[in-house]
MARZAZA-210581 format. One record per residue (C-alpha): residue number from 0; y, x, z. Coordinates in nm, 2 decimals. Example, Ala and Ser with C-alpha at 12.3 -4.5 7.8 and 13.67 -1.06 7.14 Angstrom:
2
0|-0.45|1.23|0.78 $
1|-0.11|1.37|0.71 $
END
This chain:
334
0|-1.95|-0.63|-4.59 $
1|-2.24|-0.52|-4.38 $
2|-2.10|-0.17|-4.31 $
3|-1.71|-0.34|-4.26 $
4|-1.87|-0.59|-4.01 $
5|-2.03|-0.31|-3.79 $
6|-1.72|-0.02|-3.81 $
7|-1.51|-0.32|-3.66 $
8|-1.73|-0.40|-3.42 $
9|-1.76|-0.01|-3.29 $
10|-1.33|-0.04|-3.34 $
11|-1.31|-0.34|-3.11 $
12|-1.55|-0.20|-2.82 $
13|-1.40|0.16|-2.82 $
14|-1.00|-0.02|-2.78 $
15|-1.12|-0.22|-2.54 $
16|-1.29|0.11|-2.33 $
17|-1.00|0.31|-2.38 $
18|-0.74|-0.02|-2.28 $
19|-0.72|0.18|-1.92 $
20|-0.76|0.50|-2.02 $
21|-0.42|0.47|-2.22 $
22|-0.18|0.43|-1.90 $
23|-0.07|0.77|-1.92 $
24|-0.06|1.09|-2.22 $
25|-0.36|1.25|-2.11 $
26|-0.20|1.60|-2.30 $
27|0.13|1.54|-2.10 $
28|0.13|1.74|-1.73 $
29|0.34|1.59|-1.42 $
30|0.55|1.77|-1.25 $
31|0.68|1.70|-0.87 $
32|0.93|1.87|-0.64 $
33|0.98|1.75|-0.29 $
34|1.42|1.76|-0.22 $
35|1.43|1.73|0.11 $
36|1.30|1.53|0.41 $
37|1.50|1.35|0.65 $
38|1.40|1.19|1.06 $
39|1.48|0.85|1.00 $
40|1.34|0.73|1.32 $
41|1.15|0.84|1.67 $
42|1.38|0.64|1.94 $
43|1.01|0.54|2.06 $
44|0.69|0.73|2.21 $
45|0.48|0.61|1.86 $
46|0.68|0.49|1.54 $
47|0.41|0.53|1.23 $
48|0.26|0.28|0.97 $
49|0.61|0.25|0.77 $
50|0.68|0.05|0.41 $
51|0.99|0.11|0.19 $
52|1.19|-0.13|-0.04 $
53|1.52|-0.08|-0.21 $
54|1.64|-0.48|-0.22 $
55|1.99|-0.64|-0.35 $
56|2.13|-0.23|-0.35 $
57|2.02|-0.17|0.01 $
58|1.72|0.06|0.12 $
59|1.50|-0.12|0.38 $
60|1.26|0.04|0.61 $
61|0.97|-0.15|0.86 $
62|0.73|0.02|1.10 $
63|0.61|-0.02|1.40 $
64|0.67|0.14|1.76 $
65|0.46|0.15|2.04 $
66|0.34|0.40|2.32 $
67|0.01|0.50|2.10 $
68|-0.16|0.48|1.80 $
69|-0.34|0.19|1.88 $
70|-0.45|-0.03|2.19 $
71|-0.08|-0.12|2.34 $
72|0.18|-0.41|2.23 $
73|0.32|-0.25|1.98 $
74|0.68|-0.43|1.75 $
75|0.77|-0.42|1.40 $
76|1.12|-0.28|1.38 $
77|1.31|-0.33|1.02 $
78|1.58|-0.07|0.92 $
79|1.83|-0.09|0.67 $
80|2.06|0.17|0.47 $
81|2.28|0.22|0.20 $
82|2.24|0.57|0.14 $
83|1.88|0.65|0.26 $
84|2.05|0.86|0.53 $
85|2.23|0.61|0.80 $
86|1.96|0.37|0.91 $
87|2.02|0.06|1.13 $
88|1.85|-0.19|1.29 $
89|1.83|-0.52|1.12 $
90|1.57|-0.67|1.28 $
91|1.28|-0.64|1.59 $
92|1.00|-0.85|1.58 $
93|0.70|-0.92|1.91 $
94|0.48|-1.10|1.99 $
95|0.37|-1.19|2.37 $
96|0.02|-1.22|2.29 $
97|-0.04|-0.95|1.95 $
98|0.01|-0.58|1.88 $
99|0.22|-0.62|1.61 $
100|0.11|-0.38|1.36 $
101|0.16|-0.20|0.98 $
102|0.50|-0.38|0.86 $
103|0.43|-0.47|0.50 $
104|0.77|-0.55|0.26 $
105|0.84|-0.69|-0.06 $
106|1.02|-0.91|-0.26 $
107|0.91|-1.27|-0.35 $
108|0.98|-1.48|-0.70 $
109|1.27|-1.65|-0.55 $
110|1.43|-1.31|-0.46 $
111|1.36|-1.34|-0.05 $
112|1.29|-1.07|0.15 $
113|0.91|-1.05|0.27 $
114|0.76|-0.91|0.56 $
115|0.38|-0.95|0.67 $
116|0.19|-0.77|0.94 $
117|-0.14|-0.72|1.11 $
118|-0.16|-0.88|1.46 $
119|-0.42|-0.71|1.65 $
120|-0.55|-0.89|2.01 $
121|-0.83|-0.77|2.23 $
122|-0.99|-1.03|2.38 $
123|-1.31|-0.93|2.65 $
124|-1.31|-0.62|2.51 $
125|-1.36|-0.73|2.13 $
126|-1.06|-0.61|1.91 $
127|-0.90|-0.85|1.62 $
128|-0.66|-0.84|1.37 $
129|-0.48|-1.14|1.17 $
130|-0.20|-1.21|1.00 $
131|0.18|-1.37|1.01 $
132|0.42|-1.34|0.76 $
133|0.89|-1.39|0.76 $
134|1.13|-1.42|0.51 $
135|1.49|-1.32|0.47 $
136|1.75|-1.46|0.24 $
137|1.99|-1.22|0.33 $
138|1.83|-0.95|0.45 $
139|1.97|-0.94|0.82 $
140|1.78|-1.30|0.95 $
141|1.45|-1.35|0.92 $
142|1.23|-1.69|0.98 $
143|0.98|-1.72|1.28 $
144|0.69|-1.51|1.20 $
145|0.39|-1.75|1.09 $
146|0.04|-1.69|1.05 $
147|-0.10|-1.70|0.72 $
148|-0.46|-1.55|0.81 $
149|-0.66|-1.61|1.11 $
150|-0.76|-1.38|1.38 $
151|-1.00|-1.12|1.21 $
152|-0.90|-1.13|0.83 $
153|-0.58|-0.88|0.76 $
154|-0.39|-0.91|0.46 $
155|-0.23|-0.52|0.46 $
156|0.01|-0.52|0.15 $
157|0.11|-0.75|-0.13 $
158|0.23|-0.66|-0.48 $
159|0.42|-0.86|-0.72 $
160|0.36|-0.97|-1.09 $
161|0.57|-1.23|-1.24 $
162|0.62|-1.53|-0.99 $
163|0.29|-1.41|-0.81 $
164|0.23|-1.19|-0.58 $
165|-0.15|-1.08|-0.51 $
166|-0.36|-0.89|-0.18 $
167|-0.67|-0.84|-0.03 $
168|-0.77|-0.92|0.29 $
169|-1.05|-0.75|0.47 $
170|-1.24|-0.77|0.78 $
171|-1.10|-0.66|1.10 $
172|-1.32|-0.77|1.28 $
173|-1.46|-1.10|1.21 $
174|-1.82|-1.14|1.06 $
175|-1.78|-1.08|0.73 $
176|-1.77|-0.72|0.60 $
177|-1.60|-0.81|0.29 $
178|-1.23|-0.84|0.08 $
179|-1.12|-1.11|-0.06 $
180|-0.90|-1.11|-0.30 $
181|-0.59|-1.37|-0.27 $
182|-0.30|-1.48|-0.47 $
183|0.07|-1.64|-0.32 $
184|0.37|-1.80|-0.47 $
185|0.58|-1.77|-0.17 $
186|0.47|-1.54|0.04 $
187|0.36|-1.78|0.34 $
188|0.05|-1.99|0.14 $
189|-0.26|-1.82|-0.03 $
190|-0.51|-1.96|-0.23 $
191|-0.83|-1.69|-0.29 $
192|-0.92|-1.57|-0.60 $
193|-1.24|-1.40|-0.51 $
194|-1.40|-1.45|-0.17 $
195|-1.65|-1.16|-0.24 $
196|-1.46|-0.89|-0.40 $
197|-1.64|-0.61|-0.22 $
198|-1.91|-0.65|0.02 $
199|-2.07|-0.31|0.12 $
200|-1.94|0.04|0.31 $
201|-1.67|-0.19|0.52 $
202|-1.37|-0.16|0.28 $
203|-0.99|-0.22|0.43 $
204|-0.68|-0.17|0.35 $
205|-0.60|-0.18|-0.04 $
206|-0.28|-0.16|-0.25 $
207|-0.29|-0.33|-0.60 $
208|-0.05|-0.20|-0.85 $
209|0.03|-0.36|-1.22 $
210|0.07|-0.15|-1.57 $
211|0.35|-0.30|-1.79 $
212|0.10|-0.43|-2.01 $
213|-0.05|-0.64|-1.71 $
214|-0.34|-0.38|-1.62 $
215|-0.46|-0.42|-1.27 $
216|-0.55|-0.13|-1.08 $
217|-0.61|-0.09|-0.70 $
218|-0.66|0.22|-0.43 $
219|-0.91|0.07|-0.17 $
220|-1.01|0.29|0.13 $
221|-1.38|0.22|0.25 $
222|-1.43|0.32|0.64 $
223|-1.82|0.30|0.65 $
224|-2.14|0.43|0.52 $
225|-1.96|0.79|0.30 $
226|-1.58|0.70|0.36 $
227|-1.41|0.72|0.05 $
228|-1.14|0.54|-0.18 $
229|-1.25|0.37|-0.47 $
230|-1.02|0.30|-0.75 $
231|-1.06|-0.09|-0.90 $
232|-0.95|-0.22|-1.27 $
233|-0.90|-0.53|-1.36 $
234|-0.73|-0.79|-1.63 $
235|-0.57|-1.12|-1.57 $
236|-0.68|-1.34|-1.44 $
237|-0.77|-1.07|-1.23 $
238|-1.09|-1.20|-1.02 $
239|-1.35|-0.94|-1.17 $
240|-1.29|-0.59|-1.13 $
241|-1.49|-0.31|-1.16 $
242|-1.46|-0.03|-0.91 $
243|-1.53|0.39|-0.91 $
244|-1.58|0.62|-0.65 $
245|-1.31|0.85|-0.61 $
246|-1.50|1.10|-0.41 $
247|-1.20|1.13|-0.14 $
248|-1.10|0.93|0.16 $
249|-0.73|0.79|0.15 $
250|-0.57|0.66|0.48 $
251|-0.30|0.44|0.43 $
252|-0.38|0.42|0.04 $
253|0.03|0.38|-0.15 $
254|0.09|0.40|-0.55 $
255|0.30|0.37|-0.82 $
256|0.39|0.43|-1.15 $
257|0.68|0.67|-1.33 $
258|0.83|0.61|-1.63 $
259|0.64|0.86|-1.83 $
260|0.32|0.64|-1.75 $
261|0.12|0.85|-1.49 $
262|0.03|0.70|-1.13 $
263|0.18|0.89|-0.85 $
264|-0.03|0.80|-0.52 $
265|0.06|0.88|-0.14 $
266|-0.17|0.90|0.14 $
267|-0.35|1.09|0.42 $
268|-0.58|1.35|0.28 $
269|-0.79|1.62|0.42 $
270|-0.74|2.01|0.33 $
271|-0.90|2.26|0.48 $
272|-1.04|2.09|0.74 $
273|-0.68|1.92|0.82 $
274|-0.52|1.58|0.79 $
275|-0.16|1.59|0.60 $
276|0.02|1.33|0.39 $
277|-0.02|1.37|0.06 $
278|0.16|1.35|-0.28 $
279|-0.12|1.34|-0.56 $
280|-0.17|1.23|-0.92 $
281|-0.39|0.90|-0.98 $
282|-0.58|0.98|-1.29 $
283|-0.69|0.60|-1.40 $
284|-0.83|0.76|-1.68 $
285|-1.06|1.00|-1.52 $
286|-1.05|0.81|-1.21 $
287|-0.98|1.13|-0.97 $
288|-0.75|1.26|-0.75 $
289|-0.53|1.56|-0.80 $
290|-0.29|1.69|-0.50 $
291|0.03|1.76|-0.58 $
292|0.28|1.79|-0.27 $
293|0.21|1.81|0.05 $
294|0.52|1.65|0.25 $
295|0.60|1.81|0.58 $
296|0.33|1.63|0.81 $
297|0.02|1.67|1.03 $
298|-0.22|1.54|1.27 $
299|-0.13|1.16|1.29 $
300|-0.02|1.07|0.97 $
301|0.03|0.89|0.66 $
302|0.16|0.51|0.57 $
303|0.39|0.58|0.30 $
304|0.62|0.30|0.15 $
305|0.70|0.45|-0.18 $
306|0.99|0.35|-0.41 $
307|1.15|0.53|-0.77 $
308|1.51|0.48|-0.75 $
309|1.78|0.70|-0.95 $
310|1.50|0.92|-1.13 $
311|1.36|1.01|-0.81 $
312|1.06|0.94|-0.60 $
313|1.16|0.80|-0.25 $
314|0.82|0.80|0.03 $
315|0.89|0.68|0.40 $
316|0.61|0.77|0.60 $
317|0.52|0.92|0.97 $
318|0.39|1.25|1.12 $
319|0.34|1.40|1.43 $
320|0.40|1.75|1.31 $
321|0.68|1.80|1.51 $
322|0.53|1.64|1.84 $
323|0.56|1.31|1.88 $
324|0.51|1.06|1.58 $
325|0.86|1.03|1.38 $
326|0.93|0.80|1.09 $
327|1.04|1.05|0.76 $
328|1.17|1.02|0.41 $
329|1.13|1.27|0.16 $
330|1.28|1.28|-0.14 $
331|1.13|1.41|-0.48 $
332|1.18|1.47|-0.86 $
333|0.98|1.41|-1.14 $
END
């Protein structure tokens, strides 16, 4: 009984190491091939930092437009298509006071269209960045933006799992060089889950991501000290996690899963010396980073939205490759 007692013991321990390891065949190879790429958008001097959702059998597309990169009073703008190739405006939202910045969609529980965003402000020469959040019940109308985090905390993107949807927020700037991770049931009101999820190298923005078997894992850039990404795990109720250094920098971090279990991320990556956007395999297993396509792009770049949608991989994202800063959707199979 001695000997049975300590095999199962060894048993338990190794199922639970290998718990994340098992997200994808590690035998099985993935395969990408870019289609095509399509201009979507560049009817202003800067249009970058996009998100992409397919909603009630409509493709929706926000980014924002401004004169630069940074430092102006920049607008969300929302597009919508049936087809991926005719886009049209359904929506424009400023702000008098706040660059409006990074348009961030999903989908809540109750099925409403959700939009948040970074509102930067530069007051005596000190730059800031909160939060406001809208919804849309029909996809064309949306409610008066409303803050959901203060002046110096942004919440950058929020996934879905079940009827809640989860984020990090990070500083930019207040005094506290942390994430936090927070939890919503609508959308509008958070409750935080972790107010010291990671508290050294300056960490920002972060996408979570979910495995069907309710694995948590997340791509968080890190801006300070060696920038990097790290990759985080986690179970529910998903306030510990446990984070590795992915030994490559990722602006504008996007992921997601395909149906033969392998994580497909998206992001701005360096090559040769170079800044492109990137199509490359998230090992979770191995915790690394293997390119795979790189989309037609350059210079300022990156901010995918990145939706699979009739067996193919759909990624809005921006590039100035072609001069001025354009919004672009590529197409790829898998």
């Amino acid at each position: 009984m001695k000997h049975l007692t300590i095999t199962l013991t060894i048993v338990v321990t190794l199922l639970n190491w290998c718990s994340f390891a098992s997200q994808a065949p590690a035998e099985d190879a993935v395969s990408l091939k870019l289609i095509d790429t399509k201009l979507i958008w560049d009817k202003s001097p800067h249009c970058a930092f996009t998100d992409l959702i397919r909603w009630r059998d409509k493709w929706y597309c926000g980014f924002r437009e401004g004169e630069g990169h940074a430092g102006d009073r920049g607008w969300l703008r929302i597009v919508s298509s049936t087809d991926g190739s005719k886009w049209e405006t359904v929506t424009k939202i400023e702000h008098d006071d706040f660059d409006m910045r990074d348009a961030a969609l999903s989908v809540t529980a109750d099925d409403k269209l959700l939009v948040i965003a970074g509102s930067q402000q530069t007051v005596n020469g000190e730059r800031s960045t909160g939060t406001f959040a809208a919804v849309s019940e029909d996809g064309k109308t949306f409610s008066t933006p409303q803050r959901i985090f203060p002046q110096g905390r942004w919440l950058w993107r929020v996934t879905w799992q079940g009827d809640t949807g989860y984020g990090i927020t990070y500083s930019a700037y207040d005094d506290y060089p942390i994430t936090r991770l927070v939890s919503t049931t609508d959308g509008l009101h958070y409750d935080v889950l972790n107010d010291s999820l990671l508290n050294s190298g300056w960490p920002t923005e972060a996408r979570i991501r979910f495995a069907e078997d309710g694995s948590a894992f997340c791509l968080q850039r890190v801006d300070r000290d060696t920038p990097t990404s790290l990759l985080g795990k986690s179970k529910a109720p998903y306030t510990e996690w446990t984070w590795t250094d992915l030994k490559q920098r990722v602006g504008g971090p996007n992921f997601v899963q395909l149906p033969s279990g392998h994580w497909i991320g998206c992001g701005r990556l360096t090559e040769e010396g170079r800044s492109y956007t990137v199509v490359f395999e998230l090992k979770v297993d191995s915790d690394e980073i293997v390119p795979l396509v790189r989309l037609p792009s350059g210079g300022d770049s990156s901010y995918p939205g990145m939706v699979i949608h009739d067996n193919q991989l759909w990624i809005s994202y921006y590039s100035s490759h072609e001069g001025s800063t354009k919004i672009y959707l590529s197409r790829l199979s898998f």
